[in-house]
C-alpha positions, 0 to 999 in steps of 0.5 A: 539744386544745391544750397546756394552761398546766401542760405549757407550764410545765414545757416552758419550765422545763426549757428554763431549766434547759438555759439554766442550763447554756449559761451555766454560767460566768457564774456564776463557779463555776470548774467546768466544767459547762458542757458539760452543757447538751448533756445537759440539752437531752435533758429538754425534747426527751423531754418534748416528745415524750411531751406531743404524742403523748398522746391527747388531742391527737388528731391536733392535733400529727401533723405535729410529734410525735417529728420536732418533739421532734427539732427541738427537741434539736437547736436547743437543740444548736445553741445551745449549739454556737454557744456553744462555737465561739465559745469554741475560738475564742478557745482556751478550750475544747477541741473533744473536749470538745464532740464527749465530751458531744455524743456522751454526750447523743445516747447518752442520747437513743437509749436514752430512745428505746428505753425509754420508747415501750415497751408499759408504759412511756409508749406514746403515744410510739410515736406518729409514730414507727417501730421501727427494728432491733426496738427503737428508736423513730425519728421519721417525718421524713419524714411529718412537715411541709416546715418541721420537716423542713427545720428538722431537716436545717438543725439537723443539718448545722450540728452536724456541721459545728460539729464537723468545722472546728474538728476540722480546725483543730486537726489542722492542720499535726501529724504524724498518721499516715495509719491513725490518719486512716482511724480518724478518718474512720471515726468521724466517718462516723456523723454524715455518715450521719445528714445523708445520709439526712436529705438524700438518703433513697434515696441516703445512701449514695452522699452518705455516701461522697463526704463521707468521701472529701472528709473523707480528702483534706482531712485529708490536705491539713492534717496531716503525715506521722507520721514528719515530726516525728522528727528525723534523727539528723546523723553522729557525727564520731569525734575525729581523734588528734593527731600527736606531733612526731616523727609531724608531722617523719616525715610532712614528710621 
């Protein structure tokens, strides 16, 4: 059985929601709410999941199920990255604000993945997906189709890398210390892991630390040493005492 009418309806109406957030300053308001559209894409996806894994759909949907919900999240998340890429661009935003909310949202993602699967909760979720490290509920991507593994993959890598230019943009040319870029590439090695194993299963490992060490060398190659912008202090002259008359008459016999 098929998406009724009602379930398409609320589909759509929190994806409207999730577009009110996108164009949050159209508005005018002068409050920076936009960010939260991040946030406002998990509903839709959440809701997705749980409505193509009830059993009355029977296997209608096994190809699409939490890998489809997946897809989803992060298409809505890749709407609103060309959104804010556009916009620190042009030096109206600012790329730790995308990276705080993009981080806040995944978050609330995998802890709606932990919960709601759950026995007493809503079960029909545990459907096309695997319990990963005893309490969160992942996605079978790779049971599900070619075109939404595809679509995932594509949607995944263009969100980390929406994140990373700007990043190294901004870093460019600053004086940053070379530990503070370890602390970095380490951070930023959580989403390569994620693509990695999108991309390459039996060898993300291998992917994850060639992109680090690209990522490494790069941020090497933009910044600055951290002890590049403190000035060297020139040498204090001491004053030279004037000679008296007689002193300059002595001097001449």
């Amino acid at each position: 059985m098929a998406l009724n009418a009602g379930q398409w309806i609320v589909f759509f109406s929190l994806c409207v929601l999730f577009l009110v957030f996108l164009f949050y300053d159209a508005f005018k308001r002068g409050e920076p709410y936009g960010n939260l559209a991040y946030i406002a894409a998990v509903v839709p996806s959440i809701y997705m999941w749980h409505v193509v894994t009830l059993p009355i759909h029977g296997t209608l949907y096994e190809n699409w199920g939490a890998a489809g919900a997946w897809v989803i999240l992060t298409g809505l998340w890749s709407i609103a990255m060309i959104r804010d890429i556009i916009l620190v661009l042009k030096k109206q935003k600012d790329i730790d604000d995308v990276a705080l909310y993009l981080g806040i949202a995944f978050i609330l993602q995998l802890l709606a993945s932990a919960i709601l699967p759950i026995d007493v909760i809503l079960n029909n979720m545990q459907n096309t997906s695997t319990l990963v490290m005893g309490f969160l509920w992942m996605p079978k991507v790779f049971e599900s189709s070619i075109i939404t593994l595809m679509l995932l993959r594509a949607f995944s890598t263009f969100i980390v890398i929406g994140l990373i230019i700007p990043m190294v943009r901004e870093f460019r040319g600053q004086p940053v210390n070379m530990f503070a870029l370890l602390i970095v590439t380490i951070l930023i090695s959580a989403p390569f892991a994620l693509i990695s194993y999108l991309w390459l299963p039996d060898y993300w490992y291998a992917l994850l630390s060639a992109f680090s060490v690209l990522f490494f060398i790069i941020m090497l190659l933009f910044t600055r040493g951290g002890n590049q912008h403190k000035k060297i202090r020139p040498p204090i002259k001491r004053p030279t005492a004037k000679l008296t008359k007689d002193e300059t008459k002595g001097e001449e016999i």
